[in-house]
C-alpha positions in Angstrom: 0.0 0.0 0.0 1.2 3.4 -1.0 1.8 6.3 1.4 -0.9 8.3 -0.2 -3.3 5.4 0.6 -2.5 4.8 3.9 -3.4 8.7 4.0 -6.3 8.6 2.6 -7.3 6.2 5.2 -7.0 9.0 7.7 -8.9 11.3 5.9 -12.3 9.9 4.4 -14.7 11.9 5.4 -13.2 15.0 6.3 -13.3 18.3 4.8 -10.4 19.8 4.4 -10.5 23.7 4.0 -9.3 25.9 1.1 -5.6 27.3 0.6 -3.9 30.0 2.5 -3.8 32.0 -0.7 -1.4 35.0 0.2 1.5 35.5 2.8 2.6 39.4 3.2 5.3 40.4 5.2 6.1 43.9 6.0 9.8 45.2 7.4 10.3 41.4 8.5 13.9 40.7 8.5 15.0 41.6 5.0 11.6 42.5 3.7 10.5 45.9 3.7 6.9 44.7 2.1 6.7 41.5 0.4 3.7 39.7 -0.5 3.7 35.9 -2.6 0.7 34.0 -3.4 0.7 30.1 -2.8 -0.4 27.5 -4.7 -0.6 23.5 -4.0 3.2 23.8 -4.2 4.8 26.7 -4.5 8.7 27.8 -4.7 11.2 30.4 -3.9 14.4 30.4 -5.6 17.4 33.0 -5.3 20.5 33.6 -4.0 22.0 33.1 -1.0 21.0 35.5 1.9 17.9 36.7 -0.9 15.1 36.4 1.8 13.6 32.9 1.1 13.9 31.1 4.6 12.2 34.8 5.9 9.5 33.7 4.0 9.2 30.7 5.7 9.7 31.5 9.2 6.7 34.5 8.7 4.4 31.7 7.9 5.4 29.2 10.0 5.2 31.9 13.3 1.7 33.5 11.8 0.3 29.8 12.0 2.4 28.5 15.0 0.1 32.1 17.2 -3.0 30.0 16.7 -2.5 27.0 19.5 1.0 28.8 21.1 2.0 31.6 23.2 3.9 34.5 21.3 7.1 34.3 23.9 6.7 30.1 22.6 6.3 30.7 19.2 9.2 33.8 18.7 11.9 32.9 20.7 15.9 31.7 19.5 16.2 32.2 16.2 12.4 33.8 15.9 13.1 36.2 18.7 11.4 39.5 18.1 14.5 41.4 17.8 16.5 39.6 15.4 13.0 39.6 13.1 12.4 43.6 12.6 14.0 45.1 9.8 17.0 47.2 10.7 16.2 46.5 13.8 13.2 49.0 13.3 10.4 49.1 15.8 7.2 47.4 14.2 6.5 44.8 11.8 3.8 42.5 10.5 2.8 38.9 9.3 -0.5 38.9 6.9 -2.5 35.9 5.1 -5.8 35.8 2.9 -7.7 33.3 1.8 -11.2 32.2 1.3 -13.5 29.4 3.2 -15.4 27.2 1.4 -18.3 29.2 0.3 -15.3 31.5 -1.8 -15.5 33.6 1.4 -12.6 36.4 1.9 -10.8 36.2 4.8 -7.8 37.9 6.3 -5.6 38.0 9.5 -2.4 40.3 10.1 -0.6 39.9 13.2 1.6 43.6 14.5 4.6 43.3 16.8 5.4 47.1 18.0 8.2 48.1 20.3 9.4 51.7 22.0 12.6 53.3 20.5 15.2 51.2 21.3 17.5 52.3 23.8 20.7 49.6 23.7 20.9 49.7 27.4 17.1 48.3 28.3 15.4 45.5 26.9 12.7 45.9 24.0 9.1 44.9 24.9 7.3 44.1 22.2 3.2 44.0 22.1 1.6 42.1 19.8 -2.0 43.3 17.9 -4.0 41.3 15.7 -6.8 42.9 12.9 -8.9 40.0 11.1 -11.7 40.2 8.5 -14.3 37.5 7.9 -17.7 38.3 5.6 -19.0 41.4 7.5 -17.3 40.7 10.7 -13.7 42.2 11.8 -11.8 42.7 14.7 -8.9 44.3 16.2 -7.1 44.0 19.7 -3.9 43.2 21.3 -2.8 40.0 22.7 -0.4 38.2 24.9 -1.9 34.5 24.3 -2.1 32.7 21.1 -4.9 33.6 18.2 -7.8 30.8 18.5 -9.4 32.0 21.6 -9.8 35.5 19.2 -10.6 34.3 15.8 -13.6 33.0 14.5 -13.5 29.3 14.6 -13.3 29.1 10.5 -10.7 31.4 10.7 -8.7 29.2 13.2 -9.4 26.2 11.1 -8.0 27.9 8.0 -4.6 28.9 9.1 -4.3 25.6 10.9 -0.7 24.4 11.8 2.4 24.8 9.7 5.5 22.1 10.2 8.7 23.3 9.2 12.0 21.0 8.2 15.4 22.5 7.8 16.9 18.9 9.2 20.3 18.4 8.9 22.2 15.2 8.5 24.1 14.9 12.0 20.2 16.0 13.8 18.4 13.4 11.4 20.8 10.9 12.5 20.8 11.4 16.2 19.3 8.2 18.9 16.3 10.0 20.4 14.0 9.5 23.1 9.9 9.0 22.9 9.6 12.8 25.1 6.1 13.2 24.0 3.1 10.7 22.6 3.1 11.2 19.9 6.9 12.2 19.4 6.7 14.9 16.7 10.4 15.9 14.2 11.5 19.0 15.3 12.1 21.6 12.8 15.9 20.5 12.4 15.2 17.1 12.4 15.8 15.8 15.1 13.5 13.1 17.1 13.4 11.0 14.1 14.2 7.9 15.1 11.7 8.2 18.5 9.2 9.1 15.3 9.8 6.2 13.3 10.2 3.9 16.4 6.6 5.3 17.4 5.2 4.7 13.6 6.5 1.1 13.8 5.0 -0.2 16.8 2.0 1.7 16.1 0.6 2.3 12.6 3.1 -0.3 11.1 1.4 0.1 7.5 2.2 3.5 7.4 5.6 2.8 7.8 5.6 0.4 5.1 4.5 3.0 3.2 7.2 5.5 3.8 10.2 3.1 3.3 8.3 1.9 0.1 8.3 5.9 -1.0 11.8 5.8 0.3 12.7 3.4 -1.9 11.5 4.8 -5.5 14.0 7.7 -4.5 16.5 5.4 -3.2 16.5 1.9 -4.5 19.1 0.8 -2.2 17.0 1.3 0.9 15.6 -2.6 1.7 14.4 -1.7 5.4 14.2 1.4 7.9 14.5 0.4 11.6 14.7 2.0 14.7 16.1 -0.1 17.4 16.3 0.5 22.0 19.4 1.6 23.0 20.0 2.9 26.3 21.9 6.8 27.2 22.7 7.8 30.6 21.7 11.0 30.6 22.7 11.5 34.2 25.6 9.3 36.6 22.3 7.2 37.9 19.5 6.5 35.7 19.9 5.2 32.0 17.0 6.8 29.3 15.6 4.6 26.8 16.4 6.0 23.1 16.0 5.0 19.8 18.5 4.8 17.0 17.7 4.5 13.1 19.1 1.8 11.6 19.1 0.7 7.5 19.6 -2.6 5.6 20.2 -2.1 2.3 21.4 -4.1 -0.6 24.7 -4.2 0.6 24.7 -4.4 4.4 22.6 -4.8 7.1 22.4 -2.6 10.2 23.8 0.4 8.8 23.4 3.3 11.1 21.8 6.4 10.6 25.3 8.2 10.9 27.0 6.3 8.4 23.9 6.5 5.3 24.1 10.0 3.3 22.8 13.1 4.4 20.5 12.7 1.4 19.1 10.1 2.2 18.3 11.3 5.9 16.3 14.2 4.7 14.1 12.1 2.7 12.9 10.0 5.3 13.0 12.6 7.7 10.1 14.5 4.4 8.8 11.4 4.3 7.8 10.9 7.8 6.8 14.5 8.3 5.0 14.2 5.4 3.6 10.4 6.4 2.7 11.4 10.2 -1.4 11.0 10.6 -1.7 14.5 12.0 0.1 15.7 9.2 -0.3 19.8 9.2 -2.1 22.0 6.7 0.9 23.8 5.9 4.5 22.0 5.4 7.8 24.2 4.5 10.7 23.1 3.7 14.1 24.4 3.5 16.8 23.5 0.9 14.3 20.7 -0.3 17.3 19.0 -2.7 20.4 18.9 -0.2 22.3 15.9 -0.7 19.6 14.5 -3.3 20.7 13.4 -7.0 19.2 15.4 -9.7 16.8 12.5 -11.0 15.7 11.5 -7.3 15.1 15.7 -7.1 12.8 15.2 -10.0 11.1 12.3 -8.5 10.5 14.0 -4.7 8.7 16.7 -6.5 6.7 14.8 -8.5 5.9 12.6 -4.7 5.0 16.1 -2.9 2.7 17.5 -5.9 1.0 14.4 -5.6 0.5 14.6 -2.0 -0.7 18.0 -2.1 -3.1 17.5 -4.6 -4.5 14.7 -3.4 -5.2 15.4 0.5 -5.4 19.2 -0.3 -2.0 20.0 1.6 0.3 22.8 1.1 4.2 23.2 0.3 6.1 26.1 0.4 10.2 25.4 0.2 12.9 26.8 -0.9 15.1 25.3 -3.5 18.3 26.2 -5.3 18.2 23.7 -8.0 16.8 23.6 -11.7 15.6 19.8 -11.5 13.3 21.3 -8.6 12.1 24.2 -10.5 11.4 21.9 -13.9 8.5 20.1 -12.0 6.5 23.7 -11.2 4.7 26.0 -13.4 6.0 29.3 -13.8 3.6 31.4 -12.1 4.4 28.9 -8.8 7.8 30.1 -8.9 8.9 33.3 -6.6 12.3 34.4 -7.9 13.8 36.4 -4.3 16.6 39.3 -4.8 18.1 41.7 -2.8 18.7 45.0 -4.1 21.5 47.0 -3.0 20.0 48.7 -0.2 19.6 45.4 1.2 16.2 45.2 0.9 14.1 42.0 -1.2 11.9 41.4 -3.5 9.9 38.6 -5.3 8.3 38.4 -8.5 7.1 34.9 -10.0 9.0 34.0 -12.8 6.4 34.3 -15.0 6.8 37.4 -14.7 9.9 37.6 -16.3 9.6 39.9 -19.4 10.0 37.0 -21.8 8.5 34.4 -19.7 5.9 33.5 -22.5 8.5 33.2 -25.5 11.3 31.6 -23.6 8.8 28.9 -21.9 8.2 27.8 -25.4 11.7 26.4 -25.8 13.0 25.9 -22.1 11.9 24.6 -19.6 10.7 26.4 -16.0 14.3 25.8 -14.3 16.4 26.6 -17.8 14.6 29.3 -18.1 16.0 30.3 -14.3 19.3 29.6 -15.1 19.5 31.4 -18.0 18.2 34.7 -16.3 19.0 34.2 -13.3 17.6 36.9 -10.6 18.8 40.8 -11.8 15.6 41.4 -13.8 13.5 41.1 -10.3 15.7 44.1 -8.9 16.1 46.1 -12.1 13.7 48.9 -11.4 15.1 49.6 -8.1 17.3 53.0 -6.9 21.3 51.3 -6.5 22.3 52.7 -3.3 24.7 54.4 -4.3 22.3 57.1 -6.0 20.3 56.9 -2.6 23.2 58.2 -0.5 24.5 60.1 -2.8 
């Protein structure tokens, strides 16, 4: 049985709302006011540095404020200071969409501080405006967004899981913390996830190592086996380690199998998990993955989102990823030289429509590259001069 039919057990006879249709970002990190519409799966390609992962992380906080805390859900790397452009004093996360009924609907989250004085701490509050048919509302909040909202509204921006795993966190024994364990956004917990998919939902997991294996044919078995950590001079913690037999060995740990190889089933399993979210984004989707197995993960995740009415918003900066989108599902980012991005699809691109008819989405890319998207914009140097 497939992985999408394992889904699709999960989900008969359940309704799955519309698309978050548009994400707008406004003096958030590098963006001074940036705003991309989303599709089933949707792209954004550029540079290094460009603004994509910003992107990311504004979607992934706007949807994390419905079920968490704001000091939960911006902290670390997401803490309020580090997200404000020029370290500015106010800036905003916005999404649109419609319900079911083609219904408009729109919620935009405001974080505003007090001049910043380098010797005190910034306080933040946070405010939140929504729109729904002929209802609204504004107020500020300290909580999290669906004890505010509308129940439809909650149910539309949902939950977002994001995956910028990297090989050594993928590979990593982990303990069962939680029931269920869930991948953290670097990928760890992994094995404690596919221990927990084994003993419990064992077809499911049959289905992710047989997905796996189109991508990887080497892959004969996924395991995760007990091991035991002392975490402390007393008491040894039960973990789990991932383990693979392949056609060459078996009981080939995580550590020593490619980094590749890692982030596949760490997509796979995210992807695979029976509370899977409404909204998945992914970083650096091809890292470590062949050109012909990129082509064949995107052709797996447009499936997927088609068929269970899920979203995907990564980041790529390879061709063979771009090839399986249509143009107008491709956000080229750029940074001018005032240091500020910007995104235009690539169909945009002033030849789009001639040069589609020879090349393909992620020649045409390649060939062009990213200048045209900043070409209208004041150099700095005429600014200051």
């Amino acid at each position: 049985m497939t992985i999408q039919g394992i889904l699709s057990t999960k989900l008969v006879g359940y309704q799955l709302s519309p698309m978050i249709e548009q994400i707008s970002v406004k003096n958030f990190k590098c963006h001074r006011d940036t705003t991309i519409t989303l599709d089933r799966v949707t792209a954004l390609i550029g540079p290094n540095s460009g603004g994509k992962t910003a992107l990311l992380q504004a979607a992934y906080g706007l949807c994390g404020l419905v079920n968490k805390e704001v000091g939960k859900v911006f902290s670390g790397e997401m803490a309020l200071d580090s997200l404000v452009r020029n370290w500015g004093h106010e800036f905003s996360i916005g999404a649109k969409g419609s319900l079911e009924l083609e219904q408009p609907w729109e919620v935009t989250v405001t974080f505003a501080t007090s001049a910043f004085d380098p010797s005190q701490q910034r306080n933040w509050r946070a405010s939140i405006y929504w729109k729904w048919q002929d209802q609204s509302g504004s107020q500020e909040f300290q909580g999290y967004l669906s004890g505010l909202l509308p129940n439809a509204l909650t149910r539309e921006l949902g939950q977002a899981a994001i995956l910028r795993a990297s090989p050594k966190m993928l590979s990593q024994p982990s303990a069962p913390d939680e029931i269920p364990p869930k991948l953290s956004p670097d990928g760890g917990r992994l094995a404690a996830v596919v221990a927990s998919l084994i003993l419990s939902e064992p077809e499911r997991h049959r289905a992710i190592e047989e997905a796996l294996r189109t991508v990887v044919p080497v892959i004969k078995r996924v395991r995760a086996r007990q091991t035991y950590l002392f975490i402390d001079k007393c008491q040894p913690k039960l973990f789990y380690e991932l383990v693979f037999d392949t056609v060459s060995a078996d009981s080939v740990p995580a550590h020593a199998m490619s980094g590749g190889t890692l982030l596949l089933l760490g997509l796979l399993t995210l992807l695979g998990e029976s509370s899977s979210p409404q909204l998945v984004l992914l970083d650096d989707v091809e890292q470590g993955i062949h050109p012909s197995a990129q082509r064949g993960l995107m052709r797996l995740l447009k499936e997927f989102a088609e068929k269970y009415k899920r979203q995907i918003l990564l980041t790529s900066h390879s061709p063979y990823i771009v090839d399986e989108l249509d143009a107008k599902d491709v956000w080229v980012v750029a940074t001018d030289k005032e240091g500020v991005s910007h995104a235009k699809r690539l169909s945009e691109h002033p030849d789009a429509e001639r040069a589609l008819s020879v090349l393909t989405t992620g020649e045409l890319w390649d060939a062009e590259g990213e200048a045209w998207v900043i070409k209208d914009h004041v150099p700095v140097e005429e600014v200051n001069a």
